[in-house]
C-alpha positions as CSV (number, residue, x, y, z in Angstrom):
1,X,-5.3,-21.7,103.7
2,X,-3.9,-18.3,104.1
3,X,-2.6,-18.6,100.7
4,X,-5.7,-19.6,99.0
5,X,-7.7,-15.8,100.5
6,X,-5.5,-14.6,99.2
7,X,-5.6,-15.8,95.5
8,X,-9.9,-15.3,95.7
9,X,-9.3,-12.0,97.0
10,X,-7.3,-11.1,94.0
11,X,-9.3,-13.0,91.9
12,X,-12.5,-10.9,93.2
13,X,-10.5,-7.7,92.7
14,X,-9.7,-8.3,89.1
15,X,-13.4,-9.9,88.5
16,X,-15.4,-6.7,90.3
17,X,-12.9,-4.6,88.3
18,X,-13.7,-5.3,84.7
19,X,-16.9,-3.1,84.6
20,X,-15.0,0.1,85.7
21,X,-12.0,-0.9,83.1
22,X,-14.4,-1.2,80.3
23,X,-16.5,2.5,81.2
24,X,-12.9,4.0,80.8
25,X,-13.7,4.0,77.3
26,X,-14.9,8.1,76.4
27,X,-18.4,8.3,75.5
28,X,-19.0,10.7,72.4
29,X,-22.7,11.3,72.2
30,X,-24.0,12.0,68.9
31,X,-27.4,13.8,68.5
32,X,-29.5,12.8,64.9
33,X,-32.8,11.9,64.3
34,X,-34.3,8.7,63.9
35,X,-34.2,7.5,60.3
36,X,-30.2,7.9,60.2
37,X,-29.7,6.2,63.5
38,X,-32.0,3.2,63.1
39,X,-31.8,-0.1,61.5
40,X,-32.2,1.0,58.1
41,X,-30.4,4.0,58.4
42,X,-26.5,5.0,58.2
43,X,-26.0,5.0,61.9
44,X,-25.2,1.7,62.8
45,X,-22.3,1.4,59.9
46,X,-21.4,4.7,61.0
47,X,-21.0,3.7,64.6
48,X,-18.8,0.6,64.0
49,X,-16.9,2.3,61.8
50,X,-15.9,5.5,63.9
51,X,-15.2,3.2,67.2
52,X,-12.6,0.8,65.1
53,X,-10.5,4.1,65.1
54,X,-11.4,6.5,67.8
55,X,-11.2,3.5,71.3
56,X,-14.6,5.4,72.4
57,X,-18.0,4.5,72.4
58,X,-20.5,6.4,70.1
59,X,-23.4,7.0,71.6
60,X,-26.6,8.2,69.4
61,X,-29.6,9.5,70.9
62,X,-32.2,10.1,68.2
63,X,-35.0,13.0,67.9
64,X,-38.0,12.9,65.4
65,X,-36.6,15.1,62.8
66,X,-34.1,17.6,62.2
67,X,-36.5,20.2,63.6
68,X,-37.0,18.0,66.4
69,X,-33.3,17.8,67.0
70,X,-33.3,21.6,67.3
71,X,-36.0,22.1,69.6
72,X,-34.4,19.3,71.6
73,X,-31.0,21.9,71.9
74,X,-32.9,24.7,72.3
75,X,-34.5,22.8,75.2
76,X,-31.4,21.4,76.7
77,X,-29.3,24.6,76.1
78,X,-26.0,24.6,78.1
79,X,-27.1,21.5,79.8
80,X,-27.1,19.3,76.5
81,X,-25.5,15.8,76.6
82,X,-24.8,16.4,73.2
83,X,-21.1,16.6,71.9
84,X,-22.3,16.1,68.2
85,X,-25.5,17.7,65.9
86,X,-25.9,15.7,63.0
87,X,-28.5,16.4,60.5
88,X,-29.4,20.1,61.2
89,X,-30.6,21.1,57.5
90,X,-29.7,23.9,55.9
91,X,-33.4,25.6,56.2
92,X,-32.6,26.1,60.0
93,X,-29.1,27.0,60.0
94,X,-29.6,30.1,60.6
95,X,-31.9,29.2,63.7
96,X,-29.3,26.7,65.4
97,X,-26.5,29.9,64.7
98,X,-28.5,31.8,67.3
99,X,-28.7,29.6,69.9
100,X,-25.2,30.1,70.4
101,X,-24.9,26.9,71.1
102,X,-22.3,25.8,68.4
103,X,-18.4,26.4,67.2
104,X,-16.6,26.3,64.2
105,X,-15.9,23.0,62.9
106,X,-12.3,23.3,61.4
107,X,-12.5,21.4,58.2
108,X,-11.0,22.7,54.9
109,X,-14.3,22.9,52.4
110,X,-12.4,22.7,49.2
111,X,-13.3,19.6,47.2
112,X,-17.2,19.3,48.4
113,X,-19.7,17.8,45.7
114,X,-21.3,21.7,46.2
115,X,-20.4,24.9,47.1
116,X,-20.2,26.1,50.9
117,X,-18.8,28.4,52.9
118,X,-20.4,27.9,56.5
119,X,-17.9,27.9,59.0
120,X,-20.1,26.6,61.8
121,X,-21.8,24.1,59.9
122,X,-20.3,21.4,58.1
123,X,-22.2,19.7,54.8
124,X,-22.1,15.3,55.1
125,X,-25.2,15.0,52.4
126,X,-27.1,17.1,49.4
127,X,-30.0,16.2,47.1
128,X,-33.0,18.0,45.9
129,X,-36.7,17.9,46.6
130,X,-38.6,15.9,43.9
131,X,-42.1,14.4,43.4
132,X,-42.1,10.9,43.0
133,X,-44.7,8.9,40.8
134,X,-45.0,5.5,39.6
135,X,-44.4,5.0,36.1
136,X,-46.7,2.3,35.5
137,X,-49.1,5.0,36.9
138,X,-48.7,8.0,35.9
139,X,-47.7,7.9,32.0
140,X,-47.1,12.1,31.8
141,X,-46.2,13.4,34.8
142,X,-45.9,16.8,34.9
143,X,-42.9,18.9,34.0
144,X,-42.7,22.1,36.0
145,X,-44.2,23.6,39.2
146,X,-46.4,25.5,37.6
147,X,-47.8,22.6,35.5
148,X,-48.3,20.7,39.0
149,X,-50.2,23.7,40.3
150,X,-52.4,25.1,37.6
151,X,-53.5,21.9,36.1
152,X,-57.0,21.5,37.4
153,X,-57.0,17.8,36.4
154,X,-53.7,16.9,37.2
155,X,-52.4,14.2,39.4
156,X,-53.4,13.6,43.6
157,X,-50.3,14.7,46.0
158,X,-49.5,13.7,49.1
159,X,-47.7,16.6,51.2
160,X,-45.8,17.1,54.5
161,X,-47.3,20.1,56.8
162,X,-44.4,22.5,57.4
163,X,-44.8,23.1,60.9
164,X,-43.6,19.7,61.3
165,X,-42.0,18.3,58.4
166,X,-38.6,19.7,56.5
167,X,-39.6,18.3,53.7
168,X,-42.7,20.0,54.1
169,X,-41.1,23.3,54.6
170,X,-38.8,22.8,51.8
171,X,-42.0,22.6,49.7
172,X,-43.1,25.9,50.9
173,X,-40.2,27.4,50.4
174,X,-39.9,26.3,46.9
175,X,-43.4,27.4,46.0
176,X,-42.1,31.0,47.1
177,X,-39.3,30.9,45.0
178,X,-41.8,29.9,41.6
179,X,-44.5,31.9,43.0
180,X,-43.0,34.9,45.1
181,X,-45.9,37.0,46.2
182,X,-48.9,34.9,44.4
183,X,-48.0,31.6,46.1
184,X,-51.3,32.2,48.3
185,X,-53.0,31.9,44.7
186,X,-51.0,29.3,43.8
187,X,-52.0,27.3,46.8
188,X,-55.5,27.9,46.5
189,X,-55.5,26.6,43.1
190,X,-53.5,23.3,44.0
191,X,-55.3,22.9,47.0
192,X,-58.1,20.6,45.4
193,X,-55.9,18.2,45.0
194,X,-54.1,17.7,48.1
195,X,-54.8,14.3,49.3
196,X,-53.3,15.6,53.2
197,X,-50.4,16.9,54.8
198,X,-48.9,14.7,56.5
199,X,-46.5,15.0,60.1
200,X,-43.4,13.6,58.3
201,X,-42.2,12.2,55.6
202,X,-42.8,8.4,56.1
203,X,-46.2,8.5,56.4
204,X,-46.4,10.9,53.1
205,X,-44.6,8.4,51.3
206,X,-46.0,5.0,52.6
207,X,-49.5,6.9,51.7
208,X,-48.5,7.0,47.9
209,X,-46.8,3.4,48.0
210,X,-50.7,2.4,48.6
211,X,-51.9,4.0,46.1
212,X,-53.2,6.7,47.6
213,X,-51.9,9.0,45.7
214,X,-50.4,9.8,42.6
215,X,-47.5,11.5,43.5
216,X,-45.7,12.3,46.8
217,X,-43.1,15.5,47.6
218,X,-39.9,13.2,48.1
219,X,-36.3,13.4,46.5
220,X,-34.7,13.3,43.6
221,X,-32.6,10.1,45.1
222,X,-35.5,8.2,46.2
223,X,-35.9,6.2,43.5
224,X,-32.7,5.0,44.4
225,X,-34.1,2.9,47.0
226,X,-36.6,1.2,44.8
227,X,-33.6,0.5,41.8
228,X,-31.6,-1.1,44.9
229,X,-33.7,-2.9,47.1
230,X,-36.5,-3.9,45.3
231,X,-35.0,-3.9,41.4
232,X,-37.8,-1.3,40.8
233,X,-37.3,1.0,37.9
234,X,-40.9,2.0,37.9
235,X,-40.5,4.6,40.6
236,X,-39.1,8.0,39.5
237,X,-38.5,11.2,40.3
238,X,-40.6,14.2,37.8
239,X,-37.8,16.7,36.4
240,X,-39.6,20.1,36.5
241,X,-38.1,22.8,34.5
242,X,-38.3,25.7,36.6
243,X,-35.4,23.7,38.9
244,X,-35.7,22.0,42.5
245,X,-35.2,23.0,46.0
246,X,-32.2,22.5,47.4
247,X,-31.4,20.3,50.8
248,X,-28.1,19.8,52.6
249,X,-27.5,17.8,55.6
250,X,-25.2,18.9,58.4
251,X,-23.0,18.5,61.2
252,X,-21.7,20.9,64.3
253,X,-19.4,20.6,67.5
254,X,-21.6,21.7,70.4
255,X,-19.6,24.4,72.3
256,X,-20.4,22.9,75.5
257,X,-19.6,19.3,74.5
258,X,-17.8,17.1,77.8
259,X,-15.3,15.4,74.4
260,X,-14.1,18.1,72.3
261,X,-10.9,16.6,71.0
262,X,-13.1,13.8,70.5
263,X,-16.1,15.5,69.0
264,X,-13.3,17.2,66.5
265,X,-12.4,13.7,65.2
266,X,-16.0,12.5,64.6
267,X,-16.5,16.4,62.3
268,X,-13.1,15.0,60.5
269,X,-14.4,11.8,60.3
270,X,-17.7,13.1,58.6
271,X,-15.6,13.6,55.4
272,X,-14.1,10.7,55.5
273,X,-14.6,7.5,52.9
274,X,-16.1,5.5,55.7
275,X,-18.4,7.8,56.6
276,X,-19.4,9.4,52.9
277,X,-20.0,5.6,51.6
278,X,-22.4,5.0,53.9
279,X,-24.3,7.4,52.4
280,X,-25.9,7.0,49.6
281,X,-27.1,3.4,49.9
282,X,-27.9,4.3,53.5
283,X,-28.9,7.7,53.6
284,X,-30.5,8.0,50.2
285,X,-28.8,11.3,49.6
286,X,-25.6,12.3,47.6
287,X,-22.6,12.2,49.9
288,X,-20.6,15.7,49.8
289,X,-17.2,13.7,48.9
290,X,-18.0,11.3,46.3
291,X,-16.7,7.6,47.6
292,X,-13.0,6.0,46.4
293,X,-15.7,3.5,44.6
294,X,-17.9,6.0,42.9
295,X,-21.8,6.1,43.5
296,X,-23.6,2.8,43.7
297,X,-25.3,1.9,40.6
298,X,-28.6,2.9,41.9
299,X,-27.4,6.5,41.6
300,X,-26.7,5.8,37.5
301,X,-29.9,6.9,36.0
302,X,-31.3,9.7,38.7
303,X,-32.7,13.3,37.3
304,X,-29.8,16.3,38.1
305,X,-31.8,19.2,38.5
306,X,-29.8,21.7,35.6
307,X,-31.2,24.5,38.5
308,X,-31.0,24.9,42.2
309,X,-33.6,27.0,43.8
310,X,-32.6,27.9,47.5
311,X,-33.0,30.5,50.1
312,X,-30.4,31.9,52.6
313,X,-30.8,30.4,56.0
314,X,-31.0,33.9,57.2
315,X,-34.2,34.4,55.0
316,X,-35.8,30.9,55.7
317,X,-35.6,33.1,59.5
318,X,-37.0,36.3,59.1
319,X,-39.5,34.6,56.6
320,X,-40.6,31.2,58.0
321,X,-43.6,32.4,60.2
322,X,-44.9,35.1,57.6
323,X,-45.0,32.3,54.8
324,X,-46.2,29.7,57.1
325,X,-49.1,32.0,58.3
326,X,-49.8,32.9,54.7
327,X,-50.3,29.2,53.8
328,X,-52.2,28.3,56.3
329,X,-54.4,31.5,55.5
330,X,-54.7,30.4,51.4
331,X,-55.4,26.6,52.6
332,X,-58.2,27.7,54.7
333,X,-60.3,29.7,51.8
């Protein structure tokens, strides 16, 4: 009888053990926002892939948006969960830099798909801003910036608002860089045919899959998507010959992250083929290190702007309210 307490007590030891075995594993918590860590996104590919080599558990927690994700740190400050930052753009680098919050990341930058020299902030995906129209549609879009604007009959947009959208404020921005000083003019005149700016890009884009418009501010990848998931060829993306705005993706080790040996080896990992090939058929964008397999075939027939137009994260800062204020000034008239 004696013997047989003793076998259940052992038995109940081992049993009421197994949760605290199984929390040993380190927890590296990944900030991002909510299109790369949901279903349809690159997150969950991303996640099995980086636990089959780290033996930790990847946790993500998701904001909004990239600007969400910042206001979230900003927020949190030294008290942030976060180990990880994933998908800061490069429009509010210079922002995140003076938080303070974040350290050098390490990795060697030759070999990227573009040229960068950020210390801090490491590149994982690049593309362009495009508009988007339906071919079937919209038989001449038009074929620069300026064409867009000062056409009085020319084709319904669909926008993203600034103050809440990247997108969007890559949109400003790359009315500056056409317009410089007379963007307030320029905004005036395109403003008749606005449809609305929208919070994000989602609902921009679902507006002008219904036909509510005839073009949408998107990327020069997403016609991507249609070509892959839907064998759509219909859907393109407008070259304009002035060159498109420029948008890079980005990582950063948090300074005050609980994992940072661990943290290091997700920022290696970011360059990695697993993590790069989950890119572009997951992501939509151009990975920064093209794949051992090359770029799906969805990639094959996208525009490549011949010009990047871009401004220094430290000018998107001193600049952002002024031009946003100055917008919202010429949309008013």
């Amino acid at each position: 009888m004696m013997i047989l307490r003793w076998i259940i007590a052992a038995f109940a030891l081992i049993v009421f053990s197994l949760p605290s075995l199984a929390q040993t594993k380190p927890v590296l918590t990944v900030y991002s926002y909510s299109g790369f860590t949901g279903k349809y996104g690159p997150g969950p590919k991303i996640k099995e892939r980086f636990e089959a080599v780290c033996s930790c558990t990847l946790e993500w927690v998701a904001t909004e948006n990239s600007g969400a994700l910042l206001g979230r740190l900003r927020l949190e400050g030294e008290n942030t969960r976060a180990d990880i930052a994933l998908g800061l753009d490069i429009n509010i680098l210079a922002e995140a830099r003076a938080t303070g919050l974040f350290i050098p990341h390490g990795q060697p930058l030759d070999g990227l798909a573009l040229a960068w020299n950020d210390a801090t902030f490491l590149p994982f995906d690049h593309g362009h801003m495009a508009f988007i129209y339906n071919a079937d549609k919209l038989a001449q879009p038009p074929k620069s910036l300026r064409e867009l604007v000062d056409s009085p009959n020319g084709p319904r947009i669909v926008l993203q608002d600034p103050r809440t959208s990247q997108p969007g404020l890559s949109f400003l921005l790359w009315m500056r860089k056409v317009y410089g000083d007379k963007a307030d003019d320029a905004w005036v005149r395109l403003k008749p045919r606005i449809v609305t700016f929208t919070k994000g890009w989602s609902e921009a884009y679902g507006m002008f899959l219904k036909g509510e418009a005839d073009m949408v501010l998107s990327y020069t990848t997403s016609p991507a998507y249609h070509i892959s998931a839907e064998k759509k060829t219909n859907f393109r993306a407008a070259p304009f010959n002035e060159g498109h705005y420029l948008y890079v993706e980005t990582g950063a080790l948090l300074r005050t992250s609980k994992q940072p040996e661990l943290a290091r080896r997700f920022i290696a990992f970011m360059l990695s083929d697993a993590f790069q090939s989950a890119i572009p058929e997951g992501n939509w964008m151009y990975p920064v290190k093209t794949p051992a397999d090359g770029l799906p075939p969805s990639f094959a027939d996208l525009i490549r702007p011949t010009e990047t137009l871009a401004f220094t994260p430290e000018e998107v800062m001193a600049n952002r309210r002024g031009f946003i204020e100055s917008w919202q000034s010429a949309i008013s008239r």
